[in-house]
py3Dmol code that shows the C-alpha trace and the ligand (Angstrom):
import py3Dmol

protein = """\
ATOM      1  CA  UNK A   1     -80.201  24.174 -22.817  1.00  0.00           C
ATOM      2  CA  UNK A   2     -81.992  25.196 -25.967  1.00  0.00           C
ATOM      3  CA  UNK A   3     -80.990  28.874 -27.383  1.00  0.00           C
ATOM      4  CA  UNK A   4     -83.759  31.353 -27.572  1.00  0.00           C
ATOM      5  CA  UNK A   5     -83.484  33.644 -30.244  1.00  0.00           C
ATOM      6  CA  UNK A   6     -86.289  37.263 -29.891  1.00  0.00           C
ATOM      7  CA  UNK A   7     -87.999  36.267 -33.254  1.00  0.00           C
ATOM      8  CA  UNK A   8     -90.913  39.327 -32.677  1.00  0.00           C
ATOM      9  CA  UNK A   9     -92.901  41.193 -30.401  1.00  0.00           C
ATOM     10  CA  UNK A  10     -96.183  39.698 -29.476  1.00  0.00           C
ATOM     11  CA  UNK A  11     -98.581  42.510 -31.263  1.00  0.00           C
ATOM     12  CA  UNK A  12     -96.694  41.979 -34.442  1.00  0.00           C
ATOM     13  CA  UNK A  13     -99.261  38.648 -34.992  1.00  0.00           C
ATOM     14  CA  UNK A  14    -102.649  38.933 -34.156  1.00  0.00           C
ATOM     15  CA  UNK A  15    -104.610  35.622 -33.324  1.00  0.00           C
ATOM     16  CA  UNK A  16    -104.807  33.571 -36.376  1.00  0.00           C
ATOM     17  CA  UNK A  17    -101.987  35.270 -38.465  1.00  0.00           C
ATOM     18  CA  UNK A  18     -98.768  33.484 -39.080  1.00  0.00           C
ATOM     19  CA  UNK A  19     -95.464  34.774 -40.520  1.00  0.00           C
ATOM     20  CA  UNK A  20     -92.117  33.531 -41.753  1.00  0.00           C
ATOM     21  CA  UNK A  21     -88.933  34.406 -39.564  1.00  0.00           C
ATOM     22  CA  UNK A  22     -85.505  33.538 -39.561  1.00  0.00           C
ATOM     23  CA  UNK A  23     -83.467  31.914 -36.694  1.00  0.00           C
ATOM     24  CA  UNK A  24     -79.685  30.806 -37.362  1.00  0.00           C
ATOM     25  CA  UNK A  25     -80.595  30.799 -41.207  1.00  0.00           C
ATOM     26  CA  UNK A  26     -83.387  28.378 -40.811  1.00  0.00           C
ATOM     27  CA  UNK A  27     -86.753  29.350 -41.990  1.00  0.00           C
ATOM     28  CA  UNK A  28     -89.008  28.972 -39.496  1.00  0.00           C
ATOM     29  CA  UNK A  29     -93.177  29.822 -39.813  1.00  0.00           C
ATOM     30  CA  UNK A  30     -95.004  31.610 -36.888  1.00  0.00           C
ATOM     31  CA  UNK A  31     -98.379  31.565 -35.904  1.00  0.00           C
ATOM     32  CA  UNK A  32    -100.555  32.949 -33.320  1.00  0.00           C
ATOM     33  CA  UNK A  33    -103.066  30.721 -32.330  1.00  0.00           C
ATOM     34  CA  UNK A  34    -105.968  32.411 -29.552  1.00  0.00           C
ATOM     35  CA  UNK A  35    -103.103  34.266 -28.247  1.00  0.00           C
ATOM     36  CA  UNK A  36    -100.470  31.584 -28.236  1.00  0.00           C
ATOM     37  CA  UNK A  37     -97.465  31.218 -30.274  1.00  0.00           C
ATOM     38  CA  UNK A  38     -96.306  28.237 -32.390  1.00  0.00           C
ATOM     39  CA  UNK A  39     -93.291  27.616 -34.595  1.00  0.00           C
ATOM     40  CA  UNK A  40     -92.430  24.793 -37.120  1.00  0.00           C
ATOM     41  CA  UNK A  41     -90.202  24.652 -39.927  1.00  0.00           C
ATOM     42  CA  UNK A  42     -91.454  27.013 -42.822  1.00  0.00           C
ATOM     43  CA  UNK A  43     -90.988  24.246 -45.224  1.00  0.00           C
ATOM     44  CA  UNK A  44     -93.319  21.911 -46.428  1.00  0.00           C
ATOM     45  CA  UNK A  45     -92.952  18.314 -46.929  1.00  0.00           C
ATOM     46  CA  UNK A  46     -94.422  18.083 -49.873  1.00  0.00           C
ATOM     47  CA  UNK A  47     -92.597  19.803 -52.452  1.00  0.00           C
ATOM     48  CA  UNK A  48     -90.886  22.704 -49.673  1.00  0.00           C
ATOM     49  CA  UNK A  49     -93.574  25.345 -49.795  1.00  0.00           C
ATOM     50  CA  UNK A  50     -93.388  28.025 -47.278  1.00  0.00           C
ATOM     51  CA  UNK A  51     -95.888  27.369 -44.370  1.00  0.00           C
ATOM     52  CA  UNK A  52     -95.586  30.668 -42.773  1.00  0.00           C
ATOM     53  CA  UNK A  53     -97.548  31.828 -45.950  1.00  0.00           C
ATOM     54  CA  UNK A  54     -99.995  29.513 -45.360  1.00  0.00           C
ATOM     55  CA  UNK A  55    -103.698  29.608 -44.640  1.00  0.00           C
ATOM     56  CA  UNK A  56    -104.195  29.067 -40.451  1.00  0.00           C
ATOM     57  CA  UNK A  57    -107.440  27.526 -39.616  1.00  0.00           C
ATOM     58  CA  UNK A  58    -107.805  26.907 -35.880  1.00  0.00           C
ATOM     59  CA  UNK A  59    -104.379  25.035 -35.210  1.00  0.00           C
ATOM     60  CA  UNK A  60    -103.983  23.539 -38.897  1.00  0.00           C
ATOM     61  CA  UNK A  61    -102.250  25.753 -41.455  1.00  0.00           C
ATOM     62  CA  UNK A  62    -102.818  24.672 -44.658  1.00  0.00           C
ATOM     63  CA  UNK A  63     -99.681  24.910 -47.647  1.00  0.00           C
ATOM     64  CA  UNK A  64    -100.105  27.845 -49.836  1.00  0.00           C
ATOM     65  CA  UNK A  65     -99.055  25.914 -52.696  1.00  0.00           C
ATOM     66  CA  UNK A  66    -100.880  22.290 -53.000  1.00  0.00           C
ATOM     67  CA  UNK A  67    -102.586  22.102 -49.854  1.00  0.00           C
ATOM     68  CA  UNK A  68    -100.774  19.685 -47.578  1.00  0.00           C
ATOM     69  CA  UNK A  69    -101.935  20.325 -44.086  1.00  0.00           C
ATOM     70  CA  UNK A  70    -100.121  20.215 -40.987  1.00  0.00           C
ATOM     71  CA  UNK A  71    -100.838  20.823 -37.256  1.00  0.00           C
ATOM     72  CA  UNK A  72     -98.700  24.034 -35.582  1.00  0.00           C
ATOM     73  CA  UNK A  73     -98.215  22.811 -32.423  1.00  0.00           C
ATOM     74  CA  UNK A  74     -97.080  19.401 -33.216  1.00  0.00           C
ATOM     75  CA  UNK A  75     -95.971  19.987 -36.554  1.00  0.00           C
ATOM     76  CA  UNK A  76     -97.797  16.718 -37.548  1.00  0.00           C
ATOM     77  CA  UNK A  77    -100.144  16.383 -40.677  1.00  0.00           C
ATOM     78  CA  UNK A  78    -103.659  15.474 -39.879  1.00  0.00           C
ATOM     79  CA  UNK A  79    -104.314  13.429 -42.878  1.00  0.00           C
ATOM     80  CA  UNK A  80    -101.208  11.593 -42.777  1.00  0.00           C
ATOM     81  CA  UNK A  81     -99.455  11.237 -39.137  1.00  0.00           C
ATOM     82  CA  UNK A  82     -96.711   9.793 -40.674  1.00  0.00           C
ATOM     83  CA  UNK A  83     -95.534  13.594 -42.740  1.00  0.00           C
ATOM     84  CA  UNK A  84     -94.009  15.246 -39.800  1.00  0.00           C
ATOM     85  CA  UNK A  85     -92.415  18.930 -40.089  1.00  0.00           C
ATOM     86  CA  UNK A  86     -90.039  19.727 -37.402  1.00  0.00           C
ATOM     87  CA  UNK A  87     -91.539  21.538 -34.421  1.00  0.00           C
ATOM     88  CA  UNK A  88     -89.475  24.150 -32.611  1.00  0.00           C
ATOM     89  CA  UNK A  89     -89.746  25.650 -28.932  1.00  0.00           C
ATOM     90  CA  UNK A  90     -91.881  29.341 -28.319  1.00  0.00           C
ATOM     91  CA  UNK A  91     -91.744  31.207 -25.361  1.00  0.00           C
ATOM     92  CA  UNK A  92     -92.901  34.358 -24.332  1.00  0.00           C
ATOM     93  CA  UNK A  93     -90.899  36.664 -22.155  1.00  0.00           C
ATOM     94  CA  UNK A  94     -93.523  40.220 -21.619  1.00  0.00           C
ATOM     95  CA  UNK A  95     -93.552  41.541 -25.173  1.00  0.00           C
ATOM     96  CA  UNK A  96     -91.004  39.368 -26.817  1.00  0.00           C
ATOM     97  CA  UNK A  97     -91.455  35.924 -28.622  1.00  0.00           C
ATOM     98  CA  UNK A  98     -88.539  33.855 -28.393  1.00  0.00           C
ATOM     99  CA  UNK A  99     -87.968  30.150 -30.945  1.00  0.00           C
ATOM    100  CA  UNK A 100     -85.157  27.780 -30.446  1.00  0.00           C
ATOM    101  CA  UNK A 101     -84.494  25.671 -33.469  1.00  0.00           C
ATOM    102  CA  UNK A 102     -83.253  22.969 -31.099  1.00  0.00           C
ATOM    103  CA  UNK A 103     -85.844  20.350 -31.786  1.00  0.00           C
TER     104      UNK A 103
END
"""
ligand_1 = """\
4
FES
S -95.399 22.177 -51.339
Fe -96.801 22.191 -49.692
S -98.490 21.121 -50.447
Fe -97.075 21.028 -52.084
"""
view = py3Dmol.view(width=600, height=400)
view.addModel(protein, "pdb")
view.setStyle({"model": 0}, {"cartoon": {"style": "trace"}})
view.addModel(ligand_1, "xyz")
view.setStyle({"model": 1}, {"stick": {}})
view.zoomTo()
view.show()
């Protein structure tokens, strides 16, 4: 059974914003995408930039540092499937947004 952890309320992201969180001590990034929530690991393949500071375009945030791309709700790079960040679990329970780091 994963283990949900309350990460945030739903109004603290408003469609299209993202955020970094921590659950356990692992660095997760946020996003809010048309009302739904994703999480994958905050860090980037490339070179470990923080993807919950990243620039979210439709579902594909885009590394704030050198511009590696990856999709939120797969975690999977669009240019290269092959670069895959770890994508957690999200659920929402009334107000509260919930990640298990339990791939
Ligand atoms: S660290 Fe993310 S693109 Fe370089």
């Amino acid at each position: 059974m994963p283990n949900f952890t309350k990460v945030a309320s739903t109004s603290d992201l408003k469609p299209g914003e993202n955020k970094v969180i921590n659950v356990s001590g692992t660095d997760v990034a946020l996003f809010n995408v048309d009302g739904e929530f994703f999480a994958i690991s905050n860090t980037c393949l490339h070179r470990g930039g923080p993807l919950g500071e990243g620039y979210l375009e439709g579902d594909v945030v885009t590394c704030p540092w050198h511009g590696w791309r990856f999709n939120v709700k797969t975690g999977i790079s669009p240019v290269m499937p092959s670069a895959k960040v770890a994508a957690y679990q999200v659920k929402v329970e009334g107000n509260d947004v919930l990640v298990s780091v339990e791939e």
